[in-house]
C-alpha positions as CSV (number, residue, x, y, z in Angstrom):
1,X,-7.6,-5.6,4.3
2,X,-9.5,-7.9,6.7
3,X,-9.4,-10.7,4.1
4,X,-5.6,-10.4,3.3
5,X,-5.3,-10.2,7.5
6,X,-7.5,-13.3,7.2
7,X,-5.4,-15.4,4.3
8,X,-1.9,-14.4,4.7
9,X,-1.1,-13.4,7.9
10,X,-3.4,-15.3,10.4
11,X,-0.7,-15.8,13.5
12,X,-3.2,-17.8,15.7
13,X,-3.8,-20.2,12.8
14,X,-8.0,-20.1,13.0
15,X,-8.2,-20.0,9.4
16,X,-7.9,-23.5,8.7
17,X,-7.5,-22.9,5.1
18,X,-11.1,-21.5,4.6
19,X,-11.3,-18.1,2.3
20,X,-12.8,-15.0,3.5
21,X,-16.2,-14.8,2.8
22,X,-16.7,-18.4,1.0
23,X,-19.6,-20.3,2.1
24,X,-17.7,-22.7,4.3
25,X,-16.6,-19.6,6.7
26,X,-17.5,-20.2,9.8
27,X,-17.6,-17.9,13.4
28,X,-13.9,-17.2,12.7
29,X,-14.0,-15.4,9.5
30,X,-14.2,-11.7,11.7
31,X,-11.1,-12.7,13.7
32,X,-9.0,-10.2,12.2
33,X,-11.8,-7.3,11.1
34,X,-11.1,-5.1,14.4
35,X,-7.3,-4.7,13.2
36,X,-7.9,-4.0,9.4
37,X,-9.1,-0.3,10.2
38,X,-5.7,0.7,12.2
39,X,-3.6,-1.2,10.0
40,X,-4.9,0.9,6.7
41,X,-4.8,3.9,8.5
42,X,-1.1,3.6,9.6
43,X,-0.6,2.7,6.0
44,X,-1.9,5.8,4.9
45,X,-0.4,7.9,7.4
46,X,3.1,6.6,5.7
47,X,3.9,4.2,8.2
48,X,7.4,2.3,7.4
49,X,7.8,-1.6,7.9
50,X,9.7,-1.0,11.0
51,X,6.7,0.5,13.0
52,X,4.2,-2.0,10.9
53,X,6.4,-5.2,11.8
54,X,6.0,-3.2,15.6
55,X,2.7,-2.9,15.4
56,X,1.8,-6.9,14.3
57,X,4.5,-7.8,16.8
58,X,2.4,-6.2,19.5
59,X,-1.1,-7.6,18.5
60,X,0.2,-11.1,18.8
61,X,3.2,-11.3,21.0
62,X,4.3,-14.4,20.1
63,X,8.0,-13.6,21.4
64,X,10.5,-14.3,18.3
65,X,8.8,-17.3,16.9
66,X,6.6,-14.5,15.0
67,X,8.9,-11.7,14.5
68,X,10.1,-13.1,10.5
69,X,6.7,-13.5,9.8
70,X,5.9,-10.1,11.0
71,X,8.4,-8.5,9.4
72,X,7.4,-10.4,6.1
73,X,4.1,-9.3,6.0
74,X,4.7,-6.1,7.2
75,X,6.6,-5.6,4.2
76,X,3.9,-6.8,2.1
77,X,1.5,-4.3,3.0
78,X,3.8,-1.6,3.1
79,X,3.8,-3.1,-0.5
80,X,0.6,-2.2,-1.4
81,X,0.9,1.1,-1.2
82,X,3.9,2.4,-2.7
């Protein structure tokens, strides 16, 4: 989960293109890690995109510039496990 976080979805852009875990990552690669836990467990709980989209949206309030994005991605890890 932390690497998709990491490669997909990345809303304050630190990733600059670098893979999770390659040996070019530098003291950004863990950016993401802390949110990977709560995000699989809401996905196991059953959580729909709506309160997924919610819960990204709130991480990183971007105001609307993020909310397609969100929503996007929420819908790709709703995705994964249905």
């Amino acid at each position: 989960m932390a690497k998709l976080l990491w490669e997909e979805w990345d809303p304050i852009g630190v990733n600059h293109g670098i893979k999770y875990g390659s040996k070019d990552e530098d003291a950004w690669t863990d950016e993401y890690d802390q949110y990977a836990k709560k995000i699989v467990t809401m996905l196991l709980e059953g959580a729909d995109s709506h309160k997924m989209m919610t819960h990204l949206d709130r991480l990183f309030d971007r105001g609307n510039s993020g909310a397609d994005a969100n929503k996007e991605f929420a819908d790709r890890l709703i995705g994964l496990v249905s």
